[in-house]
C-alpha positions as CSV (number, residue, x, y, z in Angstrom):
1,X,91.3,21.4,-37.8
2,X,87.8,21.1,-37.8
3,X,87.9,17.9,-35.5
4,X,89.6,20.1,-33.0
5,X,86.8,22.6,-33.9
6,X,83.8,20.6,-32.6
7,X,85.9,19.2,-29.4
8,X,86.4,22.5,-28.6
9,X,82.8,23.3,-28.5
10,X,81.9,20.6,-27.1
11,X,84.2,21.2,-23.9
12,X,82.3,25.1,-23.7
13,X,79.2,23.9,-23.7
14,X,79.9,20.9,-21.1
15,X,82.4,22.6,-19.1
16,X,81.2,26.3,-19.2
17,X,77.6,26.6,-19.1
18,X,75.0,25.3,-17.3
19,X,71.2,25.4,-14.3
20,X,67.3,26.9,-15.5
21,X,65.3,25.6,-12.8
22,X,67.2,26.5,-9.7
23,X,65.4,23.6,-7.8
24,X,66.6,24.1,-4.1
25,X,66.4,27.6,-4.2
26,X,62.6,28.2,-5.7
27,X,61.4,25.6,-3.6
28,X,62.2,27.5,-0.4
29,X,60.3,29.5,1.6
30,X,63.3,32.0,2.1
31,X,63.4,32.2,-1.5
32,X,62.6,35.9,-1.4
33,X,62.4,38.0,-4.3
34,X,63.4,34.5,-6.2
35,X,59.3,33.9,-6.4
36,X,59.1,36.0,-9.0
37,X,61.2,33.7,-11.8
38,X,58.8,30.7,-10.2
39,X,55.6,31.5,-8.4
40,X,55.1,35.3,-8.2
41,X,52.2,34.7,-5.7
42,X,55.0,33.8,-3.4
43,X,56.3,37.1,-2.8
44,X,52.4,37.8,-0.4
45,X,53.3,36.6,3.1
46,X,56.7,35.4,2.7
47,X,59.3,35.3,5.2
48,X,60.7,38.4,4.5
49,X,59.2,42.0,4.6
50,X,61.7,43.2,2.2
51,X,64.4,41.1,0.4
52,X,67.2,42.2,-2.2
53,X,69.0,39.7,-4.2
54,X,72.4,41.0,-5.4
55,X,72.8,38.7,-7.8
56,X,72.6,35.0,-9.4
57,X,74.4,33.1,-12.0
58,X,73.5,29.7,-13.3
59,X,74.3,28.1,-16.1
60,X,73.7,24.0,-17.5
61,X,73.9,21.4,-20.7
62,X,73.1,18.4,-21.6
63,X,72.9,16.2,-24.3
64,X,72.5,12.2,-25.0
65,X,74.7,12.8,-28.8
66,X,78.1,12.6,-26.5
67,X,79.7,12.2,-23.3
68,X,83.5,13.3,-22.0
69,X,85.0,10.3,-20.2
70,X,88.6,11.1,-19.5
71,X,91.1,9.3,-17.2
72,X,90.7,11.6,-14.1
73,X,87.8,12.5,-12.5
74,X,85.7,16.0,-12.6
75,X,86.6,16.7,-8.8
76,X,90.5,16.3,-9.8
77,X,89.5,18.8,-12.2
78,X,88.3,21.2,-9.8
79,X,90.8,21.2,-7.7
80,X,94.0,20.9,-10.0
81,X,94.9,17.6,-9.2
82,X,95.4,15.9,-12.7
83,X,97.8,13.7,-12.8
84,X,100.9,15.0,-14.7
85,X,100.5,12.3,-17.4
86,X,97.7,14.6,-18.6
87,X,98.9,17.8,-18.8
88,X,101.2,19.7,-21.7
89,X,104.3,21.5,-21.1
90,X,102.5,24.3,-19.8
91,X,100.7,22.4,-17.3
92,X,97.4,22.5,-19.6
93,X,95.2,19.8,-19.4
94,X,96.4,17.9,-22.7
95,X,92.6,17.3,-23.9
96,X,92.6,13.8,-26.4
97,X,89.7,13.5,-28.9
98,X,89.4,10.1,-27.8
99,X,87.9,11.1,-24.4
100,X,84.7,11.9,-26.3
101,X,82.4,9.5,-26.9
102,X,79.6,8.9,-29.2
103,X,76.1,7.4,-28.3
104,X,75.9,5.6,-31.8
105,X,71.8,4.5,-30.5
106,X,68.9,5.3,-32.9
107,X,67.3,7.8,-30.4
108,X,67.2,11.0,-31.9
109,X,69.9,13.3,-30.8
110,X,69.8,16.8,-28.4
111,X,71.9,19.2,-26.9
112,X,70.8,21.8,-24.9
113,X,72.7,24.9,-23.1
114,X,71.4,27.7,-21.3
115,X,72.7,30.4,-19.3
116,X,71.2,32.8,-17.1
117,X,71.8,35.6,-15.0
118,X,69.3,37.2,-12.3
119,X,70.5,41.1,-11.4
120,X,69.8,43.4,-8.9
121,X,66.2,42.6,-7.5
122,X,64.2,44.0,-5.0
123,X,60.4,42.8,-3.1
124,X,58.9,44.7,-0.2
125,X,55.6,43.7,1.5
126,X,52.7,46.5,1.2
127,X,50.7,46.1,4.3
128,X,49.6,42.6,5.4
129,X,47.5,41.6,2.0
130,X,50.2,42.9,-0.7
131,X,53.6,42.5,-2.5
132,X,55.6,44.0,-4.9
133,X,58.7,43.3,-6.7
134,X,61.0,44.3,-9.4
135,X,64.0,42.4,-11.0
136,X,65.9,41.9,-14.3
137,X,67.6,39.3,-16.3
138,X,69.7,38.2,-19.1
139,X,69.5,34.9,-20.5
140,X,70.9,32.9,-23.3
141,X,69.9,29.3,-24.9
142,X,71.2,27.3,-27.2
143,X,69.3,24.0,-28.3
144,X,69.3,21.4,-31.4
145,X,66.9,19.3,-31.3
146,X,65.6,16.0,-33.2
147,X,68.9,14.8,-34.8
148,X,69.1,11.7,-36.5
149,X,71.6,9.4,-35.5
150,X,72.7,8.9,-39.2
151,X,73.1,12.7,-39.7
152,X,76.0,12.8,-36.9
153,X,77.6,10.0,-38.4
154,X,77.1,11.4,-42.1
155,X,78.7,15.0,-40.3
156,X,81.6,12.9,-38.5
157,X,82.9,11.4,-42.1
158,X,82.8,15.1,-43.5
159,X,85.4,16.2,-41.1
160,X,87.0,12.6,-40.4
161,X,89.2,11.5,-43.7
162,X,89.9,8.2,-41.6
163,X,86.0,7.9,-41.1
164,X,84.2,4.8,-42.3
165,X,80.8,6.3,-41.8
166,X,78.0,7.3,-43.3
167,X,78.4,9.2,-46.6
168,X,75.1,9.9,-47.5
169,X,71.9,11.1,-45.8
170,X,68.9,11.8,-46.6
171,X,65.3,11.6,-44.8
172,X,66.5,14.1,-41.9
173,X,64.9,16.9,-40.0
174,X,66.4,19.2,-36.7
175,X,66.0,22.6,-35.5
176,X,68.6,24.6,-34.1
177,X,68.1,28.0,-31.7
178,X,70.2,30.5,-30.6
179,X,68.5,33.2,-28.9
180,X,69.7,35.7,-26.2
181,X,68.1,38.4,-24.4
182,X,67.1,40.8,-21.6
183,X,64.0,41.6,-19.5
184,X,62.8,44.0,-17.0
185,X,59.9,42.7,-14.5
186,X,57.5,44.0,-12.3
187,X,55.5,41.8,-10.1
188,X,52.6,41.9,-7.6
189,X,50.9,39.5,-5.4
190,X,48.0,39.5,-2.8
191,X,46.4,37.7,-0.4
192,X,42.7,36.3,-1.3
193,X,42.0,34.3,1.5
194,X,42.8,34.1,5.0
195,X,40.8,32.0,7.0
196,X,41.7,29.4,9.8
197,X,43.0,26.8,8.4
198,X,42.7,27.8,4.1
199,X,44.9,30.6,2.9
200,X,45.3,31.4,-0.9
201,X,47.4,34.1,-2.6
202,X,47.8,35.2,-6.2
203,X,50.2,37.0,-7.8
204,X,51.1,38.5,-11.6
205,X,54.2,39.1,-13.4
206,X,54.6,41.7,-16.1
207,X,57.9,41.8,-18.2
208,X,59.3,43.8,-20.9
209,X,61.7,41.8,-23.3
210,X,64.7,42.9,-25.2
211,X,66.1,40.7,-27.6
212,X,70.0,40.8,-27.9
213,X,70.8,38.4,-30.3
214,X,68.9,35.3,-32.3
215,X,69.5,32.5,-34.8
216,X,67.2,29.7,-36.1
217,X,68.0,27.0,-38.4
218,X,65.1,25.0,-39.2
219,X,65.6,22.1,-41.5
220,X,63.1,20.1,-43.0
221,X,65.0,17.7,-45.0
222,X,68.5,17.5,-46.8
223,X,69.2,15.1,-49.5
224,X,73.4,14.7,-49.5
225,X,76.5,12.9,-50.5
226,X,80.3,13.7,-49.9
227,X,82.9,13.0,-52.4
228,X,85.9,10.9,-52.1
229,X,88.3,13.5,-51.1
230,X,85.7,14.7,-48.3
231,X,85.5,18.4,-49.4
232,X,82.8,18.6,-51.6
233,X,79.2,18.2,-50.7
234,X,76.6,16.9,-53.2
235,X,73.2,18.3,-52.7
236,X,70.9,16.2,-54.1
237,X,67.5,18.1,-52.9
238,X,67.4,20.4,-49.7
239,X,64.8,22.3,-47.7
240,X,66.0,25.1,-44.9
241,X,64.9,28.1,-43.4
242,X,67.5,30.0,-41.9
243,X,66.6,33.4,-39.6
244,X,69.9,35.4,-37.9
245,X,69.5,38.5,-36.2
246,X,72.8,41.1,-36.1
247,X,75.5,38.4,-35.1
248,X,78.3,40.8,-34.1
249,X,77.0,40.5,-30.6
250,X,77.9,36.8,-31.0
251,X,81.6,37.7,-32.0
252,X,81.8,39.8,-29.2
253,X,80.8,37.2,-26.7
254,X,83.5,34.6,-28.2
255,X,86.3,37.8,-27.3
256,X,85.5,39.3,-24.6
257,X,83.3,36.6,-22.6
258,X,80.7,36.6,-20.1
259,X,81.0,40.1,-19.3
260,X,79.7,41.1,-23.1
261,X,76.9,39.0,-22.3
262,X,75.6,40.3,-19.0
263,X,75.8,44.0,-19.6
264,X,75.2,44.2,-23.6
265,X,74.9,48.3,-24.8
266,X,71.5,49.5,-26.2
267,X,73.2,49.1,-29.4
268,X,73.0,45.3,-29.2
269,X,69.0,45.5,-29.1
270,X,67.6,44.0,-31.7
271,X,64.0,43.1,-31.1
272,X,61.4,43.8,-28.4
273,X,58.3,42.5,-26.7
274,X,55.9,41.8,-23.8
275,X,55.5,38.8,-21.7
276,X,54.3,37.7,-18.1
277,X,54.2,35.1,-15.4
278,X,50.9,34.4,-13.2
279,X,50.1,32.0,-10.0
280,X,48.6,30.9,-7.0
281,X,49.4,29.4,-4.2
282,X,46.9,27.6,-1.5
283,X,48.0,26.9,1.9
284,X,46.5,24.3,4.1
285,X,46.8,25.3,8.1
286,X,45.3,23.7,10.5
287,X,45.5,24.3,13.9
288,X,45.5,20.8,15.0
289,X,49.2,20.8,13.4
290,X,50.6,23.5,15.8
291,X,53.1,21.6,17.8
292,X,54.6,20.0,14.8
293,X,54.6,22.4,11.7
294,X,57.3,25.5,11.4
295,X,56.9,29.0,11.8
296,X,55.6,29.1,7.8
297,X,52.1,27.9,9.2
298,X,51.4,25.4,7.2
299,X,51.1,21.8,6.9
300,X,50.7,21.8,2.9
301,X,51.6,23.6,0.5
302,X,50.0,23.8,-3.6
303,X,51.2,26.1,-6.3
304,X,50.6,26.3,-9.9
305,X,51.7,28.9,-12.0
306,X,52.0,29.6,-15.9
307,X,55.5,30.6,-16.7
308,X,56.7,32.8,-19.7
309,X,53.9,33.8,-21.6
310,X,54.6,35.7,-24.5
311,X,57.4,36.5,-27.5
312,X,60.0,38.8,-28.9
313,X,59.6,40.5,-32.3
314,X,63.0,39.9,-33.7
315,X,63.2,43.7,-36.3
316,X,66.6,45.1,-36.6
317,X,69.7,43.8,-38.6
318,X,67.9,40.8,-39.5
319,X,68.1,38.5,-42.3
320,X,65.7,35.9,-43.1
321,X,65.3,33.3,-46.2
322,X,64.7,30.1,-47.4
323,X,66.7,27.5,-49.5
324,X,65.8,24.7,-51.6
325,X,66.4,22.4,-54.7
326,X,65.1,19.9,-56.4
327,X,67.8,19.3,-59.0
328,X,71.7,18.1,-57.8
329,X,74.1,21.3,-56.8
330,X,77.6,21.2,-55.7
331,X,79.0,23.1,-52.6
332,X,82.6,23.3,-51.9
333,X,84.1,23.6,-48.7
334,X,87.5,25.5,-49.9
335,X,89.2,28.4,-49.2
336,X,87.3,31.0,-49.7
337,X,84.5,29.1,-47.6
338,X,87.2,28.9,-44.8
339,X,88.6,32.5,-45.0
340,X,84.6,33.8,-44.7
341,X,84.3,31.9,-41.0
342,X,87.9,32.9,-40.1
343,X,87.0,36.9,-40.7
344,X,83.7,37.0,-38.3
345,X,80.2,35.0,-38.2
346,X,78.9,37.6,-39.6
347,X,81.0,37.0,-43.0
348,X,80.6,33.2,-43.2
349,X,76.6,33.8,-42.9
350,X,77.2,36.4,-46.0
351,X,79.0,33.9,-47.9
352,X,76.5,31.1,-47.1
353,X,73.6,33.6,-48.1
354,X,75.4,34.2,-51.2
355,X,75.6,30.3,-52.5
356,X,71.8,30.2,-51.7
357,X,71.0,33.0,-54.0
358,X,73.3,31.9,-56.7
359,X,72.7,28.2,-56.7
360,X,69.4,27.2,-54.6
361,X,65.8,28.4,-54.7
362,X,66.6,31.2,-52.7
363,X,63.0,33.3,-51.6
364,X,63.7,36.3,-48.9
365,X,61.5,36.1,-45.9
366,X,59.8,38.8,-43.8
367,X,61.2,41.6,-42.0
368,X,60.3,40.4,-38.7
369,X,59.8,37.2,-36.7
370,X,59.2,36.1,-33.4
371,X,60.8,33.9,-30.6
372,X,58.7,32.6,-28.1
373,X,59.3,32.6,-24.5
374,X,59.9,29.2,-23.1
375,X,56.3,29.3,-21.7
376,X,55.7,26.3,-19.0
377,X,53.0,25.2,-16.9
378,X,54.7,24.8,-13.4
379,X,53.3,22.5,-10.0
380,X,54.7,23.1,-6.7
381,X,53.9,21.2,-3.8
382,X,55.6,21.1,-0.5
383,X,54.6,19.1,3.1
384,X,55.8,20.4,6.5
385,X,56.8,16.8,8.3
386,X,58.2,18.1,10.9
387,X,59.7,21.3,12.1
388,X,62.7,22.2,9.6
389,X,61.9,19.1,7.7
390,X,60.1,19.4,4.3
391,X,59.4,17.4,1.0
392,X,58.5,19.0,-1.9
393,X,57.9,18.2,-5.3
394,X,57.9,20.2,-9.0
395,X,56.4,19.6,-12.0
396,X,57.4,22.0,-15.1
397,X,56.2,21.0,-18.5
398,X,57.0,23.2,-21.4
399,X,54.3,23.9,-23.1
400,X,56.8,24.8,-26.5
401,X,56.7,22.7,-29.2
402,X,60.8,21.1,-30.2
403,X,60.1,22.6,-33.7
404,X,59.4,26.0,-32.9
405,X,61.5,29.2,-33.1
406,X,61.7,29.5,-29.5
407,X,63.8,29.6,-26.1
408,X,62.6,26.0,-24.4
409,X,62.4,25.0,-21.2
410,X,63.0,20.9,-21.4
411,X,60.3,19.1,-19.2
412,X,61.6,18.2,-15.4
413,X,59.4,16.0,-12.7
414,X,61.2,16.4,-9.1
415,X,61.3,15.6,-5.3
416,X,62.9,17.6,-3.2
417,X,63.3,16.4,0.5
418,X,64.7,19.2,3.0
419,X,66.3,21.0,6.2
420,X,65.3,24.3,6.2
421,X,66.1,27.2,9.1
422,X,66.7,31.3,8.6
423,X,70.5,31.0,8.7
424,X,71.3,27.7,7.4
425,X,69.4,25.5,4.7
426,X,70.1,22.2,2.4
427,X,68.1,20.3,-0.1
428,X,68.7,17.2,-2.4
429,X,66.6,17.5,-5.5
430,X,65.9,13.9,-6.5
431,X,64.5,14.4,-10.5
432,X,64.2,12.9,-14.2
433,X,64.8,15.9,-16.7
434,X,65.3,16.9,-20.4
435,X,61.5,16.0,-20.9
436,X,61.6,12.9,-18.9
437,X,64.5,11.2,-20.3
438,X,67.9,11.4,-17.9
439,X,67.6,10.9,-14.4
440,X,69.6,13.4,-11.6
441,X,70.6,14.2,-8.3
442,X,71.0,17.7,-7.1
443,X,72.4,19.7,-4.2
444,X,71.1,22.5,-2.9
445,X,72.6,25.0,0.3
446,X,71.8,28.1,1.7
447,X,74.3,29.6,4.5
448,X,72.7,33.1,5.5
449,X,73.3,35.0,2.4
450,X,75.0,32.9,0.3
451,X,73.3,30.0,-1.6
452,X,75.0,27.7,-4.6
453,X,73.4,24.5,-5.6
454,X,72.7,22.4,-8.7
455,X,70.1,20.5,-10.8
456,X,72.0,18.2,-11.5
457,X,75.2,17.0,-9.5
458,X,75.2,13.8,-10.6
459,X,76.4,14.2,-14.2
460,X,78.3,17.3,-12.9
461,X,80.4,16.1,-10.4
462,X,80.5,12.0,-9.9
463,X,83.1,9.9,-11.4
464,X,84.9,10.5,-14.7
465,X,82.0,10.5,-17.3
466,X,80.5,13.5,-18.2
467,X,77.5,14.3,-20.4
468,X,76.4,18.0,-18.6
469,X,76.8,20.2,-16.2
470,X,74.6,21.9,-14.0
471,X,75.1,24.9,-11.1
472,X,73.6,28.1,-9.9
473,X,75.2,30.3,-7.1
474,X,74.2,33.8,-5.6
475,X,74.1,36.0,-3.2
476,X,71.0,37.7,-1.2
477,X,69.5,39.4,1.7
478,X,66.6,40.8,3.5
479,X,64.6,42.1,6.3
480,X,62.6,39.2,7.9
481,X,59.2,39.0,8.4
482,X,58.1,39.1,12.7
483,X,55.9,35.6,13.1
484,X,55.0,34.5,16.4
485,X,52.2,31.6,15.3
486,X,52.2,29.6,18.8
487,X,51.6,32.7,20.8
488,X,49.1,34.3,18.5
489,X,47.6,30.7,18.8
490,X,48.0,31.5,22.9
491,X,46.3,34.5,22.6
492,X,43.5,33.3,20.7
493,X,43.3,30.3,23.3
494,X,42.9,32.6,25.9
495,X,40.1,35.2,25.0
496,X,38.2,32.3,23.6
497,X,38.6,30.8,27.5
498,X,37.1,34.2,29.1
499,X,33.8,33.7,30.6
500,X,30.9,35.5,28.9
């Protein structure tokens, strides 16, 4: 049972969720009222003069721990054509446990899954200079970070009688978050500088936060050994701070899906705070460039801009403490243990709280904590080469540390080489991600108002092995903004001609 338990979540989080930077889409100049998750200074003299985006989904994993190789490939998937051979007699796919594969290196061990979806937005020019825009969003990560190879192994014989693993560990350390929340954003952006061939804007994001739900697990050390009949665990010494806001919101995710997630009631709301996004962006246009640059005016393009800034004070429903021993204790995984996490999350964390007070050095935390925004320093660059074609680059480094209680961002360095028009548009993000480790290849198209793409097609569409999953799709529109450049160039030519 539990063996099926952990392929089952395995298969959500690789087959159901996955995309955070939305590559193809922020790096274009059509991106609209999309500037505000990336650059806001990018909503002053865009190509639109108003622009509403209806909405936008993404969602994308990863992790080096496993990988789902199976005996079809993903595209088969997608378009129903398993072989029958693989299928139950309800025309299922019949998933084996031995499709999943273990990467038994010495690395240490992550798995990262985020969702996140961009509402009903809306950015309208103010004159020539100015910018405004206003947007929400709901997002949700989930992220375990610096797992010891021998820990997996040592979890593996716990639920594997047949197992010849590890059956002891000790020396260990992780972190696991869970966090999911709401925000409400204003921004606006100006124009600083506009001279003939430099042209800077700035622009300022301001966001109210409401947390929806959160979890941290932070563990600093367990000393264990399993019995011979795998279901008792020997806890030699232990250190663990554990932090869960109201987790009802979790069960009523896991029944009633995405939708639960998206639209949550004010009753879900269990923390609050303040954060905010600023940038600038410097344009280099000179005139000598005319004949061969786009209607966007310029030959290069520089952004930087400081993502995220700021937290969520975690206050309602919550439950906080911290666990540890010294001295050998016994914890049994029986019945009653079973019957908790069968009723709800909610009772299984009760009856976990419960063994800590009667049997570790159980010490009750504060009433409050705080999750930090995934804060990231973020470098965009683009070059005009020619008419429609571009080559950009983006540089995001999170700026979060892997031990904090925190949504995180994992570091990305990317190239993005592009066609881009008004109706029609495609990029292929060329990138190494999860802080510089994996290497992808994305997709990215735009057809009038509809746009889908993804971080990472590689892993997410290409042959039969699978370690993540990564897309983003949406819908948007606007009014665009008039530019003539060559005649206003004309123009100029021509008064400066006039004799004196």
């Amino acid at each position: 049972m539990y063996k099926r338990l952990i392929i089952s979540i395995f298969t959500v989080f690789t087959l159901d969720c996955t995309a955070q930077n939305f590559l193809g889409l922020q790096s274009s100049n059509w991106a609209g009222v999309n500037f505000m998750y990336s650059n806001p200074a990018g909503l002053a003299d865009g190509r639109h003069r108003q622009h509403v985006n209806a909405s936008c989904f993404g969602f994308s994993t990863s992790t080096n721990a496993l990988r789902l190789e199976t005996p079809f490939t993903f595209m088969q998937l997608v378009r129903n054509k398993v072989p029958s051979q693989y299928k139950n007699s309800s025309g299922q796919i019949a998933w084996n446990s031995s499709w999943f594969k273990q990467d038994n290196s010495n690395s240490k061990k992550y798995l990262h899954a985020n969702l996140e979806w961009r509402g009903p937005s809306i950015m309208t020019r103010l004159g020539k200079k100015n910018a405004v825009g206003f947007s929400m969003r709901t997002k949700f990560n989930f992220s375990i970070n610096n797992v010891d190879q021998k820990l997996i192994d040592f979890a593996i014989s716990s639920i594997d009688s047949g197992s010849n693993a590890v059956r002891s560990i000790n020396n260990n350390s992780f972190t696991i978050n869970s966090h999911a929340y709401q925000e409400v954003a204003g921004s606006f952006a100006r124009v600083l500088i506009n001279k003939e061939s430099a042209y800077l804007k700035v622009g300022l994001t301001g966001k109210y936060l409401m947390g929806i739900a959160s979890a941290n697990i932070t563990n600093r050390g367990i000393d264990a050994e399993l019995s011979a009949s795998d279901d008792t665990l020997f806890i030699n010494s232990s250190d663990v701070e554990i932090a869960h806001s109201n987790v009802d919101y979790l069960d009523k995710f896991s029944n009633n899906g995405i939708g639960s997630f998206l639209l949550p009631s004010f009753r879900n709301i269990n923390g609050s705070g303040l954060g905010f996004d600023v940038g600038a962006i410097f344009e280099w246009r000179p005139r000598l460039t005319d004949p061969i640059t786009s209607n966007n005016r310029y030959l290069f393009k520089a952004g930087m801009s400081l993502l995220d800034i700021g937290s969520i004070s975690m206050k309602q429903d919550l439950t906080k403490y911290s666990a540890s021993n010294l001295n050998r204790v016994t914890f049994a995984a029986d019945s009653a243990f079973a019957n908790a996490f069968a009723q709800s999350t909610d009772s299984g964390l009760s009856y976990l709280r419960s063994y800590a007070e009667n049997n570790l050095n159980y010490k009750e935390g504060s009433s409050s904590y705080l999750i930090n925004l995934p804060m990231t320093l973020s470098i965009q660059l683009d070059y005009n080469v020619f008419k429609w074609l571009y080559i950009g680059a983006n540089w995001n480094q999170s700026l979060i540390s892997k031990k904090a209680i925190a949504f995180r961002r994992p570091s990305s360095l990317s190239l993005i080489p592009r066609l881009e028009t008004r109706g029609l548009e495609i990029a292929m993000p060329v990138l190494v991600y999860d802080d510089y480790k994996q290497f992808g290849l994305g997709f990215f198209t735009r057809i009038g108002p509809v746009y889908l793409g993804s971080d990472n097609l590689i892993n997410s569409l290409s042959g039969n092995s699978i370690n993540g999953l990564d897309f983003y799709f949406g819908v948007s529109t606007g009014i665009s903004a008039k530019r003539s450049k060559k005649k206003k160039r004309r123009k100029e030519k021509r008064v400066n001609s006039l004799p004196e």
